[in-house]
C-alpha positions as CSV (number, residue, x, y, z in Angstrom):
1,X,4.9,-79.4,32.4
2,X,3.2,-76.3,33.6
3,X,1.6,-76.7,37.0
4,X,-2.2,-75.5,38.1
5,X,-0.5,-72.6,40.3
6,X,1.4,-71.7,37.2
7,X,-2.0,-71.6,35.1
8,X,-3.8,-69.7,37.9
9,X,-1.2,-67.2,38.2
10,X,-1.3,-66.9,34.5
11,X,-4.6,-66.3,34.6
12,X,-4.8,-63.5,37.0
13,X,-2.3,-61.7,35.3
14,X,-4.3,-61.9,32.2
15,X,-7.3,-60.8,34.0
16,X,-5.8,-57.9,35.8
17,X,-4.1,-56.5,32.1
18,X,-7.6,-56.3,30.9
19,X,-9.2,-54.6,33.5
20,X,-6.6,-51.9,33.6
21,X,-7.2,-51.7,29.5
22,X,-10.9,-51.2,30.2
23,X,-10.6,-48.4,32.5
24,X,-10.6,-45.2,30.7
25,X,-7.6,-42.6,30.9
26,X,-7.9,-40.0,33.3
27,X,-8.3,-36.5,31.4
28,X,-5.3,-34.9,30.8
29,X,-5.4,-31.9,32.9
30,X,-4.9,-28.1,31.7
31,X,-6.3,-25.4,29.3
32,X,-8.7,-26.5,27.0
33,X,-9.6,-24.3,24.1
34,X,-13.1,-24.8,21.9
35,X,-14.0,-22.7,19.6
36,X,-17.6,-23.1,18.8
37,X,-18.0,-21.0,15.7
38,X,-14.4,-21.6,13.3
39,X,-16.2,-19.6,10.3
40,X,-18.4,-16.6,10.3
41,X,-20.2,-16.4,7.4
42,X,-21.6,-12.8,6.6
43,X,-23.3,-13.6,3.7
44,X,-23.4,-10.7,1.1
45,X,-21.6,-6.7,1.9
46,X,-21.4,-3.3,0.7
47,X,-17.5,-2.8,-0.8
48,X,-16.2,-0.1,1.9
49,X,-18.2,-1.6,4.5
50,X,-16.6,-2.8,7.4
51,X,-17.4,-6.0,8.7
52,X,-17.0,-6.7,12.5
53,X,-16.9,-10.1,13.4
54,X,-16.4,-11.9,17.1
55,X,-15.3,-15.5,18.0
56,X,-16.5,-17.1,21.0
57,X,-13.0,-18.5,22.8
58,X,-14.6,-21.5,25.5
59,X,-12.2,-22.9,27.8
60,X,-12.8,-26.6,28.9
61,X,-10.4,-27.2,30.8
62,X,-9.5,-26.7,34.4
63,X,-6.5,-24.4,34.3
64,X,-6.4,-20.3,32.5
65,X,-6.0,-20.3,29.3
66,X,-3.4,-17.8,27.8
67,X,-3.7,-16.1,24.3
68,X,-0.5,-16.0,23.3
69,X,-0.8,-14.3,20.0
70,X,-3.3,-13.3,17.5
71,X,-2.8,-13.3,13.5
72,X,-4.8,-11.9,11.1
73,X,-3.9,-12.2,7.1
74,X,-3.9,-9.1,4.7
75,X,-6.8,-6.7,5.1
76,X,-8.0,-7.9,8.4
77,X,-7.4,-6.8,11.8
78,X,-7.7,-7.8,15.3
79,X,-9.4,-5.0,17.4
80,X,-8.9,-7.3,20.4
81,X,-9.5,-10.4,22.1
82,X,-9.4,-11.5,26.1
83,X,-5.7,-12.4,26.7
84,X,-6.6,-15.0,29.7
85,X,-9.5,-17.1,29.9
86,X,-10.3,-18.5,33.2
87,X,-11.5,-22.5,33.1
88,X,-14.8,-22.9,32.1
89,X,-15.1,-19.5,30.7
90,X,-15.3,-17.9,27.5
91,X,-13.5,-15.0,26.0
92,X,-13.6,-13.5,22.7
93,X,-11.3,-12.4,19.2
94,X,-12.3,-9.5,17.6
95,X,-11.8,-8.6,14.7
96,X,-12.5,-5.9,11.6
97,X,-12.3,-7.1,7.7
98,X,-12.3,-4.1,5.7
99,X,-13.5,-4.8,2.2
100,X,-13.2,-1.2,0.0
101,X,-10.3,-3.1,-1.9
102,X,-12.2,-6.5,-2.1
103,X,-14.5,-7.2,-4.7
104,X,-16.4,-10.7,-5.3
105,X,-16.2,-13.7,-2.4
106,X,-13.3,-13.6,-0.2
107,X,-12.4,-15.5,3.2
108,X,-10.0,-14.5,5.2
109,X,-8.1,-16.0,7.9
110,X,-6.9,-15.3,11.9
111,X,-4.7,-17.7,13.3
112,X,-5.0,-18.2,17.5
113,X,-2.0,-19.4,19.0
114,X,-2.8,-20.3,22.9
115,X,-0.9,-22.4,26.0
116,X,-3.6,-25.0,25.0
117,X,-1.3,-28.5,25.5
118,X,-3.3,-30.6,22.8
119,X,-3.9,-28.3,19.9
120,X,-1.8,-24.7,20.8
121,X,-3.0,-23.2,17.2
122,X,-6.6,-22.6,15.7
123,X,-7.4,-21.2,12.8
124,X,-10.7,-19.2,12.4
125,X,-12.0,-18.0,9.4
126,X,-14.7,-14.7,8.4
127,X,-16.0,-15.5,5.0
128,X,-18.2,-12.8,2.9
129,X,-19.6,-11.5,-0.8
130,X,-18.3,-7.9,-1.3
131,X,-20.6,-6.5,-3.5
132,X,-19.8,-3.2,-5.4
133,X,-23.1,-1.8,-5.6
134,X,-21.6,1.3,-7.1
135,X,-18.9,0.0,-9.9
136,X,-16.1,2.2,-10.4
137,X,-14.7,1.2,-14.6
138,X,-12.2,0.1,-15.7
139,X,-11.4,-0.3,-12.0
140,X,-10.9,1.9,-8.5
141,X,-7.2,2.6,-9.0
142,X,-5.5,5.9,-11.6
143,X,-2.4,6.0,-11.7
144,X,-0.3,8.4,-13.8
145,X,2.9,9.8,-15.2
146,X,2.8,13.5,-15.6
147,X,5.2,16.3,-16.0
148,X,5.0,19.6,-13.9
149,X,2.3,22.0,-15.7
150,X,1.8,20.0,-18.7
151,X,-1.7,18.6,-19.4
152,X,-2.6,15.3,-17.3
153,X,-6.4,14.0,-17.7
154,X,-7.3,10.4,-16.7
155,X,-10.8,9.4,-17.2
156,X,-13.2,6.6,-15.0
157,X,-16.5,5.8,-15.0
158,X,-19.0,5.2,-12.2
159,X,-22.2,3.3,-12.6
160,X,-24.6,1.8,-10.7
161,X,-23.9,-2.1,-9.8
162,X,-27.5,-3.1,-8.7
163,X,-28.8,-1.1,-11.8
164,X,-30.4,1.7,-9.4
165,X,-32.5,3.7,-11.4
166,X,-32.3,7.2,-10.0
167,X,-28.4,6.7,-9.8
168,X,-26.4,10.1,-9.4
169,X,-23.3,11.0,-8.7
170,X,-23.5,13.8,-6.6
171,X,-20.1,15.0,-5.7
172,X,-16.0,14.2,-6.0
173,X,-13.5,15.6,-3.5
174,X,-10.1,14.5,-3.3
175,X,-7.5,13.9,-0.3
176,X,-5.1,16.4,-2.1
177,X,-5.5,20.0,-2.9
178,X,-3.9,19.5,-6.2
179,X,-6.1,16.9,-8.2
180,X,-9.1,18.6,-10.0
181,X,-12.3,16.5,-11.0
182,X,-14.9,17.2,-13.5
183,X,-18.4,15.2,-13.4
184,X,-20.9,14.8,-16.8
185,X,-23.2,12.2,-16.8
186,X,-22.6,9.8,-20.1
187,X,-24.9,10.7,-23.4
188,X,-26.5,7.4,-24.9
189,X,-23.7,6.9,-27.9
190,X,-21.1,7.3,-24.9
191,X,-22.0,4.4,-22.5
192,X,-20.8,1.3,-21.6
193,X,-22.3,-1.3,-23.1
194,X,-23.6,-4.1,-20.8
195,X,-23.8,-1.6,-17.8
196,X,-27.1,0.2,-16.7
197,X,-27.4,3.5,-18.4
198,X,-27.1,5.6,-15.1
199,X,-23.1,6.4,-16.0
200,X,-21.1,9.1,-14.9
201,X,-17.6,10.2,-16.3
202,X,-15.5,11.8,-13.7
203,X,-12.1,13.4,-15.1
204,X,-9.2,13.6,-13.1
205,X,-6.1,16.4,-14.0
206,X,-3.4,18.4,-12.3
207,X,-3.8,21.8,-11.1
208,X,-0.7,24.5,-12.1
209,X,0.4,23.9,-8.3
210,X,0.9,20.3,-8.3
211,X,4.6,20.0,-6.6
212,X,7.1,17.5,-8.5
213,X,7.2,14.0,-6.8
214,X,4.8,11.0,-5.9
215,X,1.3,11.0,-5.6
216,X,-0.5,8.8,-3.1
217,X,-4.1,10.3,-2.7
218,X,-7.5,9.6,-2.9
219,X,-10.6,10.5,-4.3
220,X,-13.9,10.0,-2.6
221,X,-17.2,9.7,-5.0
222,X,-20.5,10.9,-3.0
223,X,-23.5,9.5,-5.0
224,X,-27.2,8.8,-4.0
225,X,-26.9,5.2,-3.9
226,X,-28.3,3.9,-0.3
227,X,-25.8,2.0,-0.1
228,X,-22.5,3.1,-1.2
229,X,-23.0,7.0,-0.9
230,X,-19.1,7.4,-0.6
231,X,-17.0,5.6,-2.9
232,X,-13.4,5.7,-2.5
233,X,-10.2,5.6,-5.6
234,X,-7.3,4.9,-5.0
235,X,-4.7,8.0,-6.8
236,X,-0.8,7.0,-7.4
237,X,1.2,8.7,-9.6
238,X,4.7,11.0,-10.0
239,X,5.1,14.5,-11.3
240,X,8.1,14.9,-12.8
241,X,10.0,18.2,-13.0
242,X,9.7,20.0,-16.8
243,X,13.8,20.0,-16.4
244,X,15.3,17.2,-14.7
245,X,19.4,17.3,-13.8
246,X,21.1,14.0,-12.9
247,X,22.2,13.6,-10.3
248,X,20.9,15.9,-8.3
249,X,24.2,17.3,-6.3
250,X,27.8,17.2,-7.6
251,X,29.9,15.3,-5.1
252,X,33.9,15.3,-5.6
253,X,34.9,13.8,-1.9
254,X,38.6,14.6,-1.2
255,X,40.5,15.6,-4.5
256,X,43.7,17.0,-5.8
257,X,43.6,20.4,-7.1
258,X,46.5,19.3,-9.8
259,X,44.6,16.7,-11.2
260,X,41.7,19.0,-12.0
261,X,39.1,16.2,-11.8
262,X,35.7,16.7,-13.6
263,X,32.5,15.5,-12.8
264,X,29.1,15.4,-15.3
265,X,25.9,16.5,-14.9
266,X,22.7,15.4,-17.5
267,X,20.0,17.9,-17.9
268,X,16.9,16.8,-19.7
269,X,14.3,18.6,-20.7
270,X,11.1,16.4,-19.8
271,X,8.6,18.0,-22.1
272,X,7.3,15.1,-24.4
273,X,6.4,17.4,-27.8
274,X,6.5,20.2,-26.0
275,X,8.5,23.4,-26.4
276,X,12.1,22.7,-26.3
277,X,14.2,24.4,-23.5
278,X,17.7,26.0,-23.8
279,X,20.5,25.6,-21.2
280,X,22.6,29.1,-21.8
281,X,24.9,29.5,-19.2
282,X,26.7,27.3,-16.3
283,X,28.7,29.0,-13.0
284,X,29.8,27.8,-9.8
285,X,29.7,30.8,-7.1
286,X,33.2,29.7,-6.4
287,X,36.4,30.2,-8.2
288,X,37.9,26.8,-7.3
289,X,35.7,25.7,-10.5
290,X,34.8,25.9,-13.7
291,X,31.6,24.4,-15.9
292,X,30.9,23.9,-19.3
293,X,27.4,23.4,-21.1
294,X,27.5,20.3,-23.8
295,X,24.6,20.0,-25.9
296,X,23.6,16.5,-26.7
297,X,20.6,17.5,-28.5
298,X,19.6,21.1,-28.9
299,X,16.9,22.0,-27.1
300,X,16.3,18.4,-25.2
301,X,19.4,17.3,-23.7
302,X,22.6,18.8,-22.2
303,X,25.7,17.6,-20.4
304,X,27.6,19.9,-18.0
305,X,30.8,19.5,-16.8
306,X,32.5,20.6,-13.5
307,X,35.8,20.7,-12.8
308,X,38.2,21.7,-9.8
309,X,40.5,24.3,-11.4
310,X,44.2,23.4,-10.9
311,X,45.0,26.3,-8.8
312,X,42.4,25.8,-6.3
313,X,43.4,27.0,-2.9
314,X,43.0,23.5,-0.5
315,X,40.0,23.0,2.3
316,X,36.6,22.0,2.0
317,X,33.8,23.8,-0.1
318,X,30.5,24.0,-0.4
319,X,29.1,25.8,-3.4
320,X,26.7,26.0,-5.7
321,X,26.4,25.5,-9.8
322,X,23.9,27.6,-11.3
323,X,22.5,26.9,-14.7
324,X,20.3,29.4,-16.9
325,X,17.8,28.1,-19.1
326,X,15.5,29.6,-22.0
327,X,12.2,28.3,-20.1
328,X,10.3,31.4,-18.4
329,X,9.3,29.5,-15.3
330,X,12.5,27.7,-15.0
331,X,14.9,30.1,-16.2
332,X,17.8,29.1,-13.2
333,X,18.1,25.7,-11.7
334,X,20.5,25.4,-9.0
335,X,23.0,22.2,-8.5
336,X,25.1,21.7,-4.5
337,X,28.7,21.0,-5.4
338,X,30.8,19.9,-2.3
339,X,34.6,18.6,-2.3
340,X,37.5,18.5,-0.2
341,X,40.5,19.8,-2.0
342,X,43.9,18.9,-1.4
């Protein structure tokens, strides 16, 4: 049988459980991060403006908080934010979107990672329209394939987005000393149809000097447009060489004279309907070897052959082959042959 003390007791240990659940927790203590503003919207942009954007870092807690880190995605950057942020300050992220290679609505994304206990990561967010309000067609971006001093012309057109009237292109100039433009503004039977008729055709080509290898440039596109008066495109391409020899060295590493080993070269003449080029003659400037010019096809393709001549003194060389070819501007191409002969 349960007593009345028993009851009683009972009771006041009943009581006591719920008045400690009705008292509230105590605030945990610490850093506190609040970020007031978690998207920036900036309604619409100019493509190539650069948008500059700040977010308001509050600390509501009663200890510094520390920045840890800052990460922006792909075409945004951080120009700097407050690294400590005393309690019941604020500090600020800042950061640049640039939008020359956005087109259309885009949002992009920085990711704050702090000593903040409760939630130690926050993602903000800078939203905006990029708005081409001069359209470069089919798009901002030529890329080529192009052989040394043979004709290379790659055509774009640049109109008006907003349908500007009194739309000009005034002016082309180009990150590289090699790339030559030509502007003409579009005749009626030439335009694009569904465009406004203010359309200028700007031709891009390779001067004589263009030097073999990649091309990463840029052209800039000055125009009378309020808005956009510079307008960059983006230039990748490769200039091959007319005559092309693979690979580009002969390398032998250590050999044995007796065994006369050979090693092949491939010249190709790059020309695509072009004139055809010879290869007459092969010679190494050293008497430890001999070549030989194969011809796979006359005038196109050639193999030639080096070998270590059985009688080669030993010791290291380093030599060179020599080739002789029909072409005027090309008429020796020279080869590094190296080997250690035994």
């Amino acid at each position: 049988m349960i007593t009345i003390a028993a009851r009683r007791r009972g009771v006041a240990v009943l009581a006591l459980a719920l008045a400690v659940a009705a008292v509230p927790a105590a605030a945990a203590g610490g850093p506190k991060l609040v970020v007031p503003e978690k998207l920036k919207d900036m309604g619409t942009v100019a493509q190539g403006e650069v948008v500059e954007v700040a977010f308001a870092l509050v600390n509501e807690g009663d200890e510094t908080l520390e920045v840890k880190a800052v990460r922006p995605t792909c075409g945004c950057t951080v120009a700097d934010y407050d690294r400590e942020i005393a309690a019941g300050a604020t500090g600020y992220v800042k950061a640049k979107l640039e939008t020359r290679d956005f087109s259309g609505p885009i949002s992009k994304s920085i990711l704050i990672m702090t000593n903040d206990p409760q939630e130690p990561t926050v993602t903000v967010v800078i939203k905006t329209d990029v708005h081409p309000y001069v359209e470069v067609l089919p798009r901002a971006l030529v890329r080529f394939n192009a052989v040394q001093n043979e004709p290379m012309v790659q055509k774009i057109t640049v109109v008006a987005g907003d349908n500007a009237r009194d739309f000009k292109v005034t002016g082309v100039s180009s990150s590289v000393p090699y790339l030559a433009t030509t502007v003409r503004a579009l005749p009626k039977d030439e335009l694009l149809a569904g465009k406004p008729p203010q359309q200028y055709e700007i031709a891009l080509s390779l001067k004589d000097d263009a030097p073999v290898g990649p091309v990463n440039a840029e052209l800039e596109v000055a125009t009378n447009h309020p808005k956009a008066a510079k307008v960059p495109v983006k230039v990748f391409g490769v200039v091959r060489a007319l005559l092309g020899v693979t690979p580009s060295q002969v390398q032998f590493g250590s050999v044995t004279a007796k065994t006369q080993p050979g090693r092949n070269l491939i010249l190709v003449n790059n020309r695509s309907g072009g004139a055809k080029v010879e290869v007459r003659s092969a010679s190494v400037n050293d008497p430890a070897f001999a070549a030989e010019v194969v011809t796979i096809e006359a005038g196109r393709r050639y193999q030639v052959t080096v070998t270590v001549k059985a009688d080669a003194s030993p010791g290291p060389r380093d030599a060179v082959l020599t080739l002789t070819t029909s072409d005027p501007e090309f008429p020796q191409l020279t080869v590094p042959v190296r080997a250690n002969i035994s």
